[in-house]
C-alpha positions as CSV (number, residue, x, y, z in Angstrom):
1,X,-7.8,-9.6,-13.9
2,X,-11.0,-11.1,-13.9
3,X,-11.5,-11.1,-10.3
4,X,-11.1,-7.8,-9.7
5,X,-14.3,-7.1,-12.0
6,X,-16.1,-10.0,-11.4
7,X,-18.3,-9.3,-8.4
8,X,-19.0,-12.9,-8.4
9,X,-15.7,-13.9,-7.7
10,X,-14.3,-13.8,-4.3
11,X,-12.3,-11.2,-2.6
12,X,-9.9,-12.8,-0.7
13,X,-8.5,-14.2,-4.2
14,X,-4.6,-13.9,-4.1
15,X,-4.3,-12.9,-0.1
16,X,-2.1,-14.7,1.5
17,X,-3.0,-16.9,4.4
18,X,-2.3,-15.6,7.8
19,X,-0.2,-18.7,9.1
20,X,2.4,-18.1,5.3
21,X,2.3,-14.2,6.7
22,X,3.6,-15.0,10.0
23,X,6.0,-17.4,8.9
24,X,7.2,-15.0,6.5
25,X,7.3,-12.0,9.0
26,X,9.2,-14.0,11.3
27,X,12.1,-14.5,8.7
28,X,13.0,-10.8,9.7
29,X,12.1,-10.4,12.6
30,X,12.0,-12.4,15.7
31,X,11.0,-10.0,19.0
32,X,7.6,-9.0,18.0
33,X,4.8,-10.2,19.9
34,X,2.5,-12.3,18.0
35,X,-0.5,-10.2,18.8
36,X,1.3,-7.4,17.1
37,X,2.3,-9.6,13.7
38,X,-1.4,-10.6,13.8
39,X,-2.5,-6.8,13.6
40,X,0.2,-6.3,10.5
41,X,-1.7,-9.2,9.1
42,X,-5.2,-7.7,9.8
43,X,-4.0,-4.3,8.1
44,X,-2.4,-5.8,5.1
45,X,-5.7,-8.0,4.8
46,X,-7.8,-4.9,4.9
47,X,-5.4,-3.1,2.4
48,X,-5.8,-5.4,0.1
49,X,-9.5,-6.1,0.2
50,X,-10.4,-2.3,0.4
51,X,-8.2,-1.9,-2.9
52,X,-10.5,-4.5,-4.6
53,X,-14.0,-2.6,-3.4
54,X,-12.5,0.3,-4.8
55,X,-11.6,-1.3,-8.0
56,X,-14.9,-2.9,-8.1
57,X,-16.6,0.3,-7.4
58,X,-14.8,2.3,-10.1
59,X,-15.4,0.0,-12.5
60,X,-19.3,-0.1,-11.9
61,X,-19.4,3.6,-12.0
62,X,-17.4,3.8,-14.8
63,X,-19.7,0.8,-16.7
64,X,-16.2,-1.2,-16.9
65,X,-17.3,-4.8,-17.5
66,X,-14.8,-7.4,-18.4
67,X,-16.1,-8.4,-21.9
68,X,-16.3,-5.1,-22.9
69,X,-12.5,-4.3,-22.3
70,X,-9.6,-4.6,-24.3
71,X,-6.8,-6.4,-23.1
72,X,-3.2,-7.6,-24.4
73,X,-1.7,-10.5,-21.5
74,X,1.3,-10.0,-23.8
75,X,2.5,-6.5,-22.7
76,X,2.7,-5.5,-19.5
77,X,5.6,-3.5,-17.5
78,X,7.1,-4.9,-14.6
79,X,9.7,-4.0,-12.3
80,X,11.5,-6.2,-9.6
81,X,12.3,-4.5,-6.8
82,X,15.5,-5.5,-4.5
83,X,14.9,-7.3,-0.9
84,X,14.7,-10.4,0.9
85,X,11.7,-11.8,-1.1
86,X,11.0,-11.4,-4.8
87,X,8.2,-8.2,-5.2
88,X,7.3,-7.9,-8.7
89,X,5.3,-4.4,-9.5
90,X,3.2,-5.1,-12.9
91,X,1.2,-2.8,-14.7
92,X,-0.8,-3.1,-17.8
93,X,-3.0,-1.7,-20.0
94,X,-6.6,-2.0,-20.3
95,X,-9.1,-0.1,-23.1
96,X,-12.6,0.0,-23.4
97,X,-13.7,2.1,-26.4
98,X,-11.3,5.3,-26.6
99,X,-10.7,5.5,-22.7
100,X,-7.2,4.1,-21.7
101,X,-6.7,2.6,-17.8
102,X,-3.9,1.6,-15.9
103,X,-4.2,-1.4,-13.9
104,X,-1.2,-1.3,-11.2
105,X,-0.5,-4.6,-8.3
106,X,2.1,-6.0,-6.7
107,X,3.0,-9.4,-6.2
108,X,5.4,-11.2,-3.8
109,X,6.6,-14.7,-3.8
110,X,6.3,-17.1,-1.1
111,X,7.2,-20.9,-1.3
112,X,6.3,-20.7,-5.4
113,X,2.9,-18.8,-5.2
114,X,2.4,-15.1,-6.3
115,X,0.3,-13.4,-3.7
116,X,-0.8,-9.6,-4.1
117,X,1.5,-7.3,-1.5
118,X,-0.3,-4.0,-1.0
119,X,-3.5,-2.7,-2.5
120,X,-4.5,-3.2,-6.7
121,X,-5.1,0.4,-8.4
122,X,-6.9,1.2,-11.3
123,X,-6.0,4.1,-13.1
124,X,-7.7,6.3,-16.1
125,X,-5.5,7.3,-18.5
């Protein structure tokens, strides 16, 4: 979590490499040109990177900062959802002073690392 309000911390935390993408892609499907896998790669990278700006940006606006929030590791929901690879949806909770959000990600599994699938949401309550 703290890397999504850290603005310190890099944003490319938790993408996966484009060489593990293509691999991956290429478990399903064979026939697509590799120009066309790299352009799935470049909108999944942008996704993902525009998803932390926003969070980022909400946060500042919002005067979220990481010591000031509440937050229990120890509950969290998650869902696993049914396909080739292992895609975990989490959510959890996060409070600063009476104001409730909803921090919403995805992750995936590939060769025994978590990566974020999709774009990280932020949520008020």
């Amino acid at each position: 979590m703290l890397w999504c309000f850290d603005k310190k911390a890099p944003l490319g935390f938790g993408l996966m490499p484009e060489s593990d993408f293509l691999i991956m892609v290429r478990m399903v499907d064979t026939i697509t040109p590799e120009v066309i896998v790299h352009g799935q790669y470049m909108n999944y990278r942008y996704r993902f990177l525009n998803g932390i700006k926003q969070i980022r940006k909400k946060a500042s606006k919002q005067g979220l900062f990481y010591k000031q929030m509440e937050f229990n590791s120890t509950q969290y929901i998650s869902y696993q959802n049914q396909g080739i690879l292992p895609i975990w949806r989490i959510e959890f909770k996060l409070k600063r002073r009476k104001v409730s959000y909803n921090m919403r990600f995805e992750l995936i599994e590939w060769n025994g690392n978590w990566y974020v699938s999709g774009s990280p949401e932020l949520l008020r309550l």
